[in-house]
ZAZAMAR-854781 format. One record per residue (C-alpha): residue number from 0; residue in three letters; chain; x, y, z. Coordinates in Angstrom, 2 decimals, always signed. Last residue first. Layout:
// ZAZAMAR-854781
NULUM  num  residu  chaine       px       py       pz
NULUM  NUM     ALA       A        X        Y        Z
...
***
This chain:
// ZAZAMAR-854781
NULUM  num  residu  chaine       px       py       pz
NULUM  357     UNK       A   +13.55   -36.89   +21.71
NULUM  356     UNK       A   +12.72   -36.14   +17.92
NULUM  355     UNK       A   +16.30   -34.74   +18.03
NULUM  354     UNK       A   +17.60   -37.81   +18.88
NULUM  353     UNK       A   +15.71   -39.36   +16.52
NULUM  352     UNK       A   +16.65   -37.30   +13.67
NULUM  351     UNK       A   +14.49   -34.98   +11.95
NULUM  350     UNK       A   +15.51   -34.56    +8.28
NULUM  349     UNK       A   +16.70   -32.08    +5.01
NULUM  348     UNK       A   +14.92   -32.78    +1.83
NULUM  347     UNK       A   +13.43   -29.70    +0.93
NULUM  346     UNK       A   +12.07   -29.37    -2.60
NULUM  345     UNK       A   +13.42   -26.03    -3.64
NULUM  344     UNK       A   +15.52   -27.18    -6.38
NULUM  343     UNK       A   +12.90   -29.88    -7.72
NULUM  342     UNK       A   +10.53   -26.18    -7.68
NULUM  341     UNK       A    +7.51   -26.63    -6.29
NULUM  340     UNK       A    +4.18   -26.32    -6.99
NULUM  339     UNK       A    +4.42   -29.98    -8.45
NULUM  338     UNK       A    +2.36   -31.71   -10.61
NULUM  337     UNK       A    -0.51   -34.32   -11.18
NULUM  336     UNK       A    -3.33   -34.29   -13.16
NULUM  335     UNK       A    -3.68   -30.97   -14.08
NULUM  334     UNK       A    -6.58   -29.76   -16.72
NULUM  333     UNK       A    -5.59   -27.48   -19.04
NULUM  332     UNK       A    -6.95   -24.86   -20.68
NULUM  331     UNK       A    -4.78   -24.22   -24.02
NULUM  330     UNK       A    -1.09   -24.67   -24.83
NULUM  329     UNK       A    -0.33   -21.32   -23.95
NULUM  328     UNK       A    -1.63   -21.79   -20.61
NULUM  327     UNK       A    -4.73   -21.37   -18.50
NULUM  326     UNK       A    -4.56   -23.55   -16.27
NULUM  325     UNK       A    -7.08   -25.50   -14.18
NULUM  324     UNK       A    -6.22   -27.87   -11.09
NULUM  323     UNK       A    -7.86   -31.57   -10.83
NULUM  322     UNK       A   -10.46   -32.03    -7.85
NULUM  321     UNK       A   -13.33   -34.22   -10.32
NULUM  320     UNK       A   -15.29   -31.13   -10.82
NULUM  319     UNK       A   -12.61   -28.67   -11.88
NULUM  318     UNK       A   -10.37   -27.19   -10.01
NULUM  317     UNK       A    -9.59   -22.90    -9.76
NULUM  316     UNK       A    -8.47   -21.42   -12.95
NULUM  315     UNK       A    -4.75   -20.83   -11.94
NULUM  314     UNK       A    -3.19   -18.30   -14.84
NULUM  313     UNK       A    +0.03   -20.09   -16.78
NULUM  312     UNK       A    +3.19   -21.69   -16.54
NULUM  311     UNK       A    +4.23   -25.74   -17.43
NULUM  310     UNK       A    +7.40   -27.36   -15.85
NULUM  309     UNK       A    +8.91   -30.66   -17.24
NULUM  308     UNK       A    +6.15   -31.60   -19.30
NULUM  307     UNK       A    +3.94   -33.95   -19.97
NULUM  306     UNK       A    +0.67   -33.38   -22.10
NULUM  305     UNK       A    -2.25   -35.99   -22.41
NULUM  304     UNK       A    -4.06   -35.87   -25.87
NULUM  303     UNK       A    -4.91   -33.10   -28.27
NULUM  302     UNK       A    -2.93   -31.00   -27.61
NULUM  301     UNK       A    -3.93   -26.73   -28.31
NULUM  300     UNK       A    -6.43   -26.37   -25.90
NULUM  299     UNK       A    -9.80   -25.03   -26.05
NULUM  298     UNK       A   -10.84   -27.04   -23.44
NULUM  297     UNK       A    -9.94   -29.22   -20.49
NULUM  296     UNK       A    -7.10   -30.62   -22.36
NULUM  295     UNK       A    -4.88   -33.22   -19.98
NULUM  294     UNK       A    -2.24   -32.67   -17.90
NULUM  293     UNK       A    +1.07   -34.55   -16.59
NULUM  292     UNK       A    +3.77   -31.93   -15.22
NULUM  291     UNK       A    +7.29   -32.42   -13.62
NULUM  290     UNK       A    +6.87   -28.80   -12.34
NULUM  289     UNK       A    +4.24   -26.24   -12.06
NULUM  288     UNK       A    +4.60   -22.52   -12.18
NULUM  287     UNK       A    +1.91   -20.35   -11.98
NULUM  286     UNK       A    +0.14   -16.93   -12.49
NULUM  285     UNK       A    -2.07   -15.87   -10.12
NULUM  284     UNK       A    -6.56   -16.50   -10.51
NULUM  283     UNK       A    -7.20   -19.01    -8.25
NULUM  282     UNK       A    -4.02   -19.84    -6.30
NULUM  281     UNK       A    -5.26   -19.49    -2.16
NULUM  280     UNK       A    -8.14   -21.89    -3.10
NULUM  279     UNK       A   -10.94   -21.51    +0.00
NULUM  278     UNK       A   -13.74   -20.50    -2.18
NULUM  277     UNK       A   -12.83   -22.90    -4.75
NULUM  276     UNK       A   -12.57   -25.63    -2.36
NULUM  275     UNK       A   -16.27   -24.58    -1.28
NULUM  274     UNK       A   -17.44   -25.09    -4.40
NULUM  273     UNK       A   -15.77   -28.13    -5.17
NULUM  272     UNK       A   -17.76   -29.89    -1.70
NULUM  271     UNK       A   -21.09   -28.43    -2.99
NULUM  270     UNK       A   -20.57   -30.68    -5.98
NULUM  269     UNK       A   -19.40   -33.70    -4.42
NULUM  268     UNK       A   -22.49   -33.57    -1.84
NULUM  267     UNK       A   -24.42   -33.55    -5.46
NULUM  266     UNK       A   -22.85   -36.42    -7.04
NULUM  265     UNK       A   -22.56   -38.34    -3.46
NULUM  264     UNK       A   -19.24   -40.56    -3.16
NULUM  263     UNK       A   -17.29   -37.69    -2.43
NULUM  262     UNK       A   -19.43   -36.41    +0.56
NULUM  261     UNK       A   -18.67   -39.68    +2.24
NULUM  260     UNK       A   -14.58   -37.98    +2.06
NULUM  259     UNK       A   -15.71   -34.84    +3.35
NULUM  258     UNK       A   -17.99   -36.58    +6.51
NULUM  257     UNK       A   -15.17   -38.73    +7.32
NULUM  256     UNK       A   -12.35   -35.97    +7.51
NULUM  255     UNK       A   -15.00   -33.48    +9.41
NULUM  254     UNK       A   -15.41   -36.04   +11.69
NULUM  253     UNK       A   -12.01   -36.55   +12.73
NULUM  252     UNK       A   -10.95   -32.70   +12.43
NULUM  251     UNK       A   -13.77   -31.51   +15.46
NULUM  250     UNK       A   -13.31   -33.78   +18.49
NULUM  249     UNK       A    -9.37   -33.73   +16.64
NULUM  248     UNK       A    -8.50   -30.35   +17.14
NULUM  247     UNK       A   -10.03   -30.18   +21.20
NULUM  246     UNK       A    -7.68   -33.42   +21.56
NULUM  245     UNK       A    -4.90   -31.61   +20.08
NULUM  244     UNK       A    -4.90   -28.44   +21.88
NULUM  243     UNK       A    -4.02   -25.49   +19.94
NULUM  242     UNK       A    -1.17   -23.17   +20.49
NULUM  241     UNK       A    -2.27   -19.69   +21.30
NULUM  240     UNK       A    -1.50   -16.27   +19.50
NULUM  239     UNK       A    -3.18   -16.55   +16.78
NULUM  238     UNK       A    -0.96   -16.97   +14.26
NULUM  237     UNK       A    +2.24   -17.60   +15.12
NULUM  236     UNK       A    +0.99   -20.13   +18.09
NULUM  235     UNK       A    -1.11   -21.51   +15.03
NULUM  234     UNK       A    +2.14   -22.27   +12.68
NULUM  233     UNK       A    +3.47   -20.68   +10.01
NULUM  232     UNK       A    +6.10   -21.83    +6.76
NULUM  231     UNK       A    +7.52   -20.94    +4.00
NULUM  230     UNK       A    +9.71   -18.30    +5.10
NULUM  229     UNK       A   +11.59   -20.74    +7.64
NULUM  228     UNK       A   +12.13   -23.57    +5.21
NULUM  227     UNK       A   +16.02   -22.78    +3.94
NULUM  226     UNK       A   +16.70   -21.83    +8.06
NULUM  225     UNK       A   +15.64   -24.95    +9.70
NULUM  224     UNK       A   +12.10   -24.35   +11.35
NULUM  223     UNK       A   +12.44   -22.62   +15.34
NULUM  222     UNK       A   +11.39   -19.01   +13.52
NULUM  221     UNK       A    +8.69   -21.40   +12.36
NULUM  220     UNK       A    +6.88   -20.95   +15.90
NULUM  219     UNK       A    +5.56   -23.84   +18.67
NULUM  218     UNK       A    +2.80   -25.36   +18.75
NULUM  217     UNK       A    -0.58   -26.17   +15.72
NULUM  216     UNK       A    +1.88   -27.16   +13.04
NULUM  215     UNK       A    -0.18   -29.35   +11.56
NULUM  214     UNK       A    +1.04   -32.67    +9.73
NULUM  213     UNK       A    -2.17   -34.90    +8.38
NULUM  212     UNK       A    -1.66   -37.98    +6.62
NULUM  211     UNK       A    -5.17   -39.74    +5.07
NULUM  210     UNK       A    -4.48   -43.59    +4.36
NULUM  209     UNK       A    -7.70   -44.79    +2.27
NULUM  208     UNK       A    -7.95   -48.80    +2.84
NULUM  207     UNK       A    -9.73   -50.72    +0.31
NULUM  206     UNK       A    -7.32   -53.96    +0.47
NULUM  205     UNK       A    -5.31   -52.04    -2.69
NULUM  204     UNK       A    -4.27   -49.13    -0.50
NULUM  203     UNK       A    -5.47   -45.55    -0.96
NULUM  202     UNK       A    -2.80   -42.92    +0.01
NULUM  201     UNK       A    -3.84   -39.28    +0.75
NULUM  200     UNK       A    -0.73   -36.62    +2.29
NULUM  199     UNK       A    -2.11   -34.05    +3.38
NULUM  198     UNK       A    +0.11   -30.63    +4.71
NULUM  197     UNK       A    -0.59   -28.08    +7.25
NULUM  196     UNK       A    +0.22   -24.39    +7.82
NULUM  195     UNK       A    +2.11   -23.26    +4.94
NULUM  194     UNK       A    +2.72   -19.70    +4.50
NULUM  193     UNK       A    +0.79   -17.30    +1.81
NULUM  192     UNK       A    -1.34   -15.46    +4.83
NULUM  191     UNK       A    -2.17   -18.65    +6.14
NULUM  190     UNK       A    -1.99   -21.86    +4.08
NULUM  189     UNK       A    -2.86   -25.51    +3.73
NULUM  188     UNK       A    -1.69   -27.93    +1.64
NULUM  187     UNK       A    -4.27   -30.00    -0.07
NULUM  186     UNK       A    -4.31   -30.07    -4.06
NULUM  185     UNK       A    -3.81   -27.05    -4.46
NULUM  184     UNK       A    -3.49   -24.47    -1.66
NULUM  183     UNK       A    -5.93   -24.06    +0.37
NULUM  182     UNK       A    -6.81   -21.19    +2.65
NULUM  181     UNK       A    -7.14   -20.04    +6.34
NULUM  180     UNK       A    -9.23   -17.65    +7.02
NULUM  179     UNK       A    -8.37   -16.95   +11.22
NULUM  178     UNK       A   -10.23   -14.90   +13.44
NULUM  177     UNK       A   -12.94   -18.15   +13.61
NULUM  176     UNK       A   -10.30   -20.08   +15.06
NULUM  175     UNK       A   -12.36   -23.92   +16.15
NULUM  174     UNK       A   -14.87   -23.94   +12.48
NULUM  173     UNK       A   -11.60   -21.57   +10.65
NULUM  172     UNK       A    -9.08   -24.59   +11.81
NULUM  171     UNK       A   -11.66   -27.34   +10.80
NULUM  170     UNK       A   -12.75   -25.88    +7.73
NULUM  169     UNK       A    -9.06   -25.86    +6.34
NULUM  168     UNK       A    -8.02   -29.43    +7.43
NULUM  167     UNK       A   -11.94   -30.28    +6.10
NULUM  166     UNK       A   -10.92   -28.24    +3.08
NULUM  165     UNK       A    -7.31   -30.14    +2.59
NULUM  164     UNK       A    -9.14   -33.62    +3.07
NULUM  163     UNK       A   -11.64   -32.77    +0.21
NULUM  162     UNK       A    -8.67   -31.16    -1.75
NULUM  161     UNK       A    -7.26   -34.77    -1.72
NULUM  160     UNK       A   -10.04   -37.03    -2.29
NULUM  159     UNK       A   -11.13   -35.50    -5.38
NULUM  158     UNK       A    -8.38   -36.75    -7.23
NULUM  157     UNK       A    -8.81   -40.36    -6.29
NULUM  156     UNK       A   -11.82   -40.38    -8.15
NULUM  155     UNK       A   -14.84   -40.91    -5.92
NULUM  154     UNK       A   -16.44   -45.17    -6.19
NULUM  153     UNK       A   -16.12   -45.62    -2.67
NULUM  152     UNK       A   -17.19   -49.17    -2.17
NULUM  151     UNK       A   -14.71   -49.96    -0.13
NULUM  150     UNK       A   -13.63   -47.03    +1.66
NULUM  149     UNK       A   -12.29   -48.53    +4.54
NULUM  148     UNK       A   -10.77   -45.81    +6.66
NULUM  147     UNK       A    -7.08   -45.08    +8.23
NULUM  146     UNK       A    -6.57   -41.89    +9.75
NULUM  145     UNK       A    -2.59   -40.51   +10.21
NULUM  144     UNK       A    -1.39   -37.88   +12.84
NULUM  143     UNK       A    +1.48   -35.40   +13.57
NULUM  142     UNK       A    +0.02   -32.77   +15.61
NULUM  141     UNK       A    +2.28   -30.39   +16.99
NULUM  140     UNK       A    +4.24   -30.77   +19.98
NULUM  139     UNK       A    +7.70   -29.92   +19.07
NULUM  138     UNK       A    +7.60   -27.40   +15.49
NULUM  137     UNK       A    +7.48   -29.61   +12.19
NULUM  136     UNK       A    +9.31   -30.24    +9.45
NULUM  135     UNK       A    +8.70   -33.30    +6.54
NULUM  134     UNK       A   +10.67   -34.16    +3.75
NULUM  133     UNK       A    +9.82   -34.37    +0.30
NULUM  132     UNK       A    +8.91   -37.63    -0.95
NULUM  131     UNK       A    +6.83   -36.51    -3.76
NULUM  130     UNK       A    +4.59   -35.21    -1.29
NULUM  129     UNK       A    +5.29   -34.64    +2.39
NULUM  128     UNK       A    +7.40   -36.81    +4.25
NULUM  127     UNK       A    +7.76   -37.62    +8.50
NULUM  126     UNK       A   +10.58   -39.62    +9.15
NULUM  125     UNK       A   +11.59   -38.01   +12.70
NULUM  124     UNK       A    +7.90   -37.93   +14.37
NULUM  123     UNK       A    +6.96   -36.32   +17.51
NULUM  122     UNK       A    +3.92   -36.49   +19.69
NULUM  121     UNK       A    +2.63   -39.15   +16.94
NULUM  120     UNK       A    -0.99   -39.90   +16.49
NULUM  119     UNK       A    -2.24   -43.16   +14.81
NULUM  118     UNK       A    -6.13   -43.54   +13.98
NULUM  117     UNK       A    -8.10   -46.21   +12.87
NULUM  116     UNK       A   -11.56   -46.39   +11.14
NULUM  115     UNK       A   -11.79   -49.19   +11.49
NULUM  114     UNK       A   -11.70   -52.07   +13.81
NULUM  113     UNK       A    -8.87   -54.33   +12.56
NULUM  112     UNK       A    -9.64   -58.04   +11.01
NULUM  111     UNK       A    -7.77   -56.97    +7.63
NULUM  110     UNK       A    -4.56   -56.21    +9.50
NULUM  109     UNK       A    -2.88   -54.50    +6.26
NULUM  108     UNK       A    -4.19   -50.95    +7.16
NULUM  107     UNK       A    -2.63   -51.10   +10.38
NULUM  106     UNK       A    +0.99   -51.60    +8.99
NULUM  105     UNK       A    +0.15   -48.81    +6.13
NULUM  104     UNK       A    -0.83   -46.42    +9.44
NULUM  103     UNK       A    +2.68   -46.78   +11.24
NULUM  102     UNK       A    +4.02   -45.92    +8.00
NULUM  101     UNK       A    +1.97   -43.22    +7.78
NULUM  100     UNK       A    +2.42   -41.99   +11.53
NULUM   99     UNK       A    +5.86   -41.65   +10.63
NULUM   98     UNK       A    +9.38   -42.63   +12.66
NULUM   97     UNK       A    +8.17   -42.62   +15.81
NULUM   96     UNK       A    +8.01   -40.94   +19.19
NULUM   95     UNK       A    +5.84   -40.26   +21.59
NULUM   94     UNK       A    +3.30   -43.11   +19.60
NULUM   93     UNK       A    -0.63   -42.86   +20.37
NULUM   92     UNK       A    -2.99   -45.43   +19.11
NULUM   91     UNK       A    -6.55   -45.43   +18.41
NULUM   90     UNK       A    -8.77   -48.21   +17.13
NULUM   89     UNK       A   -12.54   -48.07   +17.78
NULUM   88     UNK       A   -12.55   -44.02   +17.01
NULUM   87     UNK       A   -15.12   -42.09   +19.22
NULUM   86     UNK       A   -12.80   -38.84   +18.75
NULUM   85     UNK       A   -13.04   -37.22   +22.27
NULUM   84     UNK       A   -12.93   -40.78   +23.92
NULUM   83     UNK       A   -10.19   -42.07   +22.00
NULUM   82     UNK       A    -8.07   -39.03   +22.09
NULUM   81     UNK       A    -7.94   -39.40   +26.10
NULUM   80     UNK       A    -7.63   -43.03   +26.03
NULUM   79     UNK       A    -4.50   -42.97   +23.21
NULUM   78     UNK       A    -3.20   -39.86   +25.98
NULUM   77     UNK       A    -2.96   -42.56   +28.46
NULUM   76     UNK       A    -1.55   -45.03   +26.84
NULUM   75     UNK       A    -2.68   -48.60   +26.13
NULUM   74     UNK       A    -4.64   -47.87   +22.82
NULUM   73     UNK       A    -7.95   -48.48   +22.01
NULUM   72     UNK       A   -10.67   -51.48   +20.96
NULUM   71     UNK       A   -14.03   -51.24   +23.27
NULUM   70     UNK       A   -15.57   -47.78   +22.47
NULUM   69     UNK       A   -15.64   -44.99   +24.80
NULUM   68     UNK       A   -18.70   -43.51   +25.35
NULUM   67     UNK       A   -17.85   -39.75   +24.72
NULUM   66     UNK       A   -17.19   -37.06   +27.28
NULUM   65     UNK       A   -17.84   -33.49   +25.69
NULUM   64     UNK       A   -14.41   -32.11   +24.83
NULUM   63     UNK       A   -15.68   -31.21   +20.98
NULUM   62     UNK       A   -18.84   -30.02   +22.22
NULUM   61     UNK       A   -21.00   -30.26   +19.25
NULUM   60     UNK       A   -23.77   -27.34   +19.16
NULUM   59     UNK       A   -22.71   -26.14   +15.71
NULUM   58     UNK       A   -21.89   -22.48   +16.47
NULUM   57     UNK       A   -18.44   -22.20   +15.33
NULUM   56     UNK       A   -19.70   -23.58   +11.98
NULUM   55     UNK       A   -18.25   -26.80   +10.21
NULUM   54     UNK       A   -19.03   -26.71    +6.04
NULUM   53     UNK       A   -21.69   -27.22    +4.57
NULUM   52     UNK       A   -22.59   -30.56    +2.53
NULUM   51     UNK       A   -22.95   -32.55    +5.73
NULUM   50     UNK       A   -24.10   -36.26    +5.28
NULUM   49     UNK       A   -26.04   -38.99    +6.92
NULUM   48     UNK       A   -25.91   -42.49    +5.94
NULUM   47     UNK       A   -28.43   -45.17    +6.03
NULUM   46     UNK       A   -31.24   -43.89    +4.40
NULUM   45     UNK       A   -29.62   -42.56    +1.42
NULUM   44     UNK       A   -31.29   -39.19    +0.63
NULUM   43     UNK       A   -28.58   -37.39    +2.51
NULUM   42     UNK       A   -29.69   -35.34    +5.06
NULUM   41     UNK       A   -28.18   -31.72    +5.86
NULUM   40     UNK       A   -25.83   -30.53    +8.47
NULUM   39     UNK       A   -25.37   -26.77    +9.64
NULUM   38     UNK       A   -28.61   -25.23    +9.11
NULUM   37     UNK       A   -30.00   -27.42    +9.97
NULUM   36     UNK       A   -30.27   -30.80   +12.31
NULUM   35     UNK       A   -27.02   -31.26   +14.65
NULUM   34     UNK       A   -24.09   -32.50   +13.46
NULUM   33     UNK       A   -23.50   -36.23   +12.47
NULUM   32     UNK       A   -20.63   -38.51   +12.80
NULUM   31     UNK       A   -19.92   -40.41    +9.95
NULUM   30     UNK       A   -18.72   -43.90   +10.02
NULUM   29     UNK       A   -17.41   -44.37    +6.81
NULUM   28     UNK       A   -17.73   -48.24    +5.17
NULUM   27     UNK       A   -19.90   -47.31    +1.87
NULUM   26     UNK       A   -22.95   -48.03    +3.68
NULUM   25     UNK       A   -22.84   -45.98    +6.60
NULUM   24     UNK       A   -22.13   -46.50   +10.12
NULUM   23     UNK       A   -24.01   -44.20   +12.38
NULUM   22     UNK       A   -23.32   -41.94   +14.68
NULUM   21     UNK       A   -26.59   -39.99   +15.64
NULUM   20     UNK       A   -26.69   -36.36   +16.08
NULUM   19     UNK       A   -25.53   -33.40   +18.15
NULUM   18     UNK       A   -22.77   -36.19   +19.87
NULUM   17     UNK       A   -21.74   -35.77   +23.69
NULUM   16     UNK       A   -23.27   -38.78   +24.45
NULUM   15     UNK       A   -23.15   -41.37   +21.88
NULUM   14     UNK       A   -26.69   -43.15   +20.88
NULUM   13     UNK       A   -27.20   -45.50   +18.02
NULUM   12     UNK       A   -29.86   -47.81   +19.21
NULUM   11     UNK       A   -31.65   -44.69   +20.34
NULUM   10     UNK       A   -33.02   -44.60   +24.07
NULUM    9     UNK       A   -30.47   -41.64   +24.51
NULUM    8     UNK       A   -31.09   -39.62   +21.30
NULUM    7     UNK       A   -29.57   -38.24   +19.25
NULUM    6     UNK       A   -31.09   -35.64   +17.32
NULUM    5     UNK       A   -32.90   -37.17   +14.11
NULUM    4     UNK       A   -32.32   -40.26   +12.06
NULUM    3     UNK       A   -33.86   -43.03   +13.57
NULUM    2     UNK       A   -37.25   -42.45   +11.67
NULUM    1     UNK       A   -36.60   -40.37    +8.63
NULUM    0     UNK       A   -37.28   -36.63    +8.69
***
């Protein structure tokens, strides 16, 4: 083991209380929070940055509600204080209401003196939107946030970024609900028993700025969803019985988020990272429908260039090593670069308004 990067420690340069390890900034702009030494967290071979290509345990010996040193830069509310110290975040803010925690987020990203990484939380939000601009429902209370880092010299593909945010969404909930297996459904929705749970949303900005939206439905039930969405979704009251807390969410969902997305710079990190997506994907192996399709061969396949297509079937292969979804279709193996699971009929476009965000 490297000098300075063992168990933290509190004549360290880079000591936190509360933290299993040191928390470093890295070289590619992620400040990655570290667990404590193996099983559960292993070293990178960069000197400066410290990875974890396993995912969260229930036994890793971070206290998620441990007091933290808060840093200097936070948010004027109480509850931005409270989040602040659990997450160790420079910039926090917390927003009763507002429109959308990604819009919010975008504003922040543009301030090019801000201290990153950032993170806006939203008690309620009544512009919310998933992908492809679907709208966005959620039961009062649960967790409506965005995280802003600088991933400058991240050289991952873009792909990859969303199913690692969906696993560490995934991770996360099994790491703090062991009874629970949550699953992911391509690229980063995630699922319980077949019903939506959470939902990414991954934006990179041109100033270096990846914008990762996260809407969990950790209060309340989906009997209270609008009828046309009830059957599609769950929530973690539903589930298990118990809401969960935000700020005991986040001490563990924060750093999972920065570790996944570090892993995607590392070729072998990256690697371990697919695996575990592919042990988490809900679709591997049924037969599916995708819609308003752009794919490429993978192998065997009948085009030989890029395919679109207005829907495409076939059998669910799992994702590849760059985070793109296989078929197997009548064209070939394919290789998905972006799609829809959803039908443009069942895209639900209904809204939250203000009022009722009050």
């Amino acid at each position: 083991m490297q000098k300075g990067m063992g168990r933290n420690h509190p004549e360290d340069p880079g000591y936190r209380p509360g933290l299993g390890g040191k928390y470093r900034a890295g070289s590619m702009g992620v400040k990655v929070a570290a667990c404590p030494e193996p099983p559960h967290c292993v070293q990178s071979t960069r000197p400066s940055l410290l990875l974890s290509s396993r995912p969260f345990s229930h036994t890793c010996d971070m206290d998620p509600l441990r007091p933290r040193q808060p840093p200097a830069a936070v948010g004027t509310t109480a509850e931005a204080v409270n989040l602040q110290a659990v997450t160790g975040l420079p910039t926090v803010e917390f927003h009763d209401v507002i429109g959308s925690t990604m819009d919010r987020a975008r504003e922040l990203a543009a301030l090019p003196a801000l201290p990153l990484p950032a993170l806006v939380v939203a008690g309620r939000q009544h512009a919310g939107r998933g992908r492809r601009s679907a709208a966005w429902w959620q039961p009062s209370g649960s967790l409506a946030m965005t995280l802003v880092l600088a991933v400058d010299e991240l050289n991952a593909p873009l792909p990859l970024w969303s199913p690692a945010c969906g696993l560490a969404v995934a991770e996360s909930i099994a790491c703090l609900e062991p009874e629970l297996v949550p699953q992911v459904r391509w690229p980063n929705d995630v699922e319980l028993h077949g019903r939506k749970l959470a939902g990414v949303l991954v934006e990179a900005t041109t100033m270096g700025r990846l914008l990762i939206g996260i809407g969990m439905n950790t209060h309340g039930s989906a009997a209270d969803a609008p009828a046309a969405i009830a059957d599609r979704l769950t929530t973690l009251a539903d589930a298990s019985g118990r809401p969960l807390a935000h700020d005991r969410l986040l001490a563990v969902l924060i750093p999972a988020l920065q570790m996944m997305i570090a892993d995607t710079g590392e070729p072998a990190a990256a690697a371990a990272l697919i695996e575990r997506y592919r042990q988490h994907c809900s679709l591997t192996g049924q037969r599916v429908t995708l819609y308003d399709v752009l794919a490429e061969p993978a192998s065997d396949a009948s085009v030989a260039g890029p395919l679109r297509a207005a829907s495409l079937s076939g059998v669910c292969l799992g994702i590849e090593e760059t985070g793109r979804l296989l078929i197997e279709s009548a064209a070939g193996r394919l290789a998905i670069v972006s799609g829809s699971l959803t039908a443009p009929d069942q895209v639900w476009t209904g809204s939250v308004s203000a009022a009722e965000a009050d």
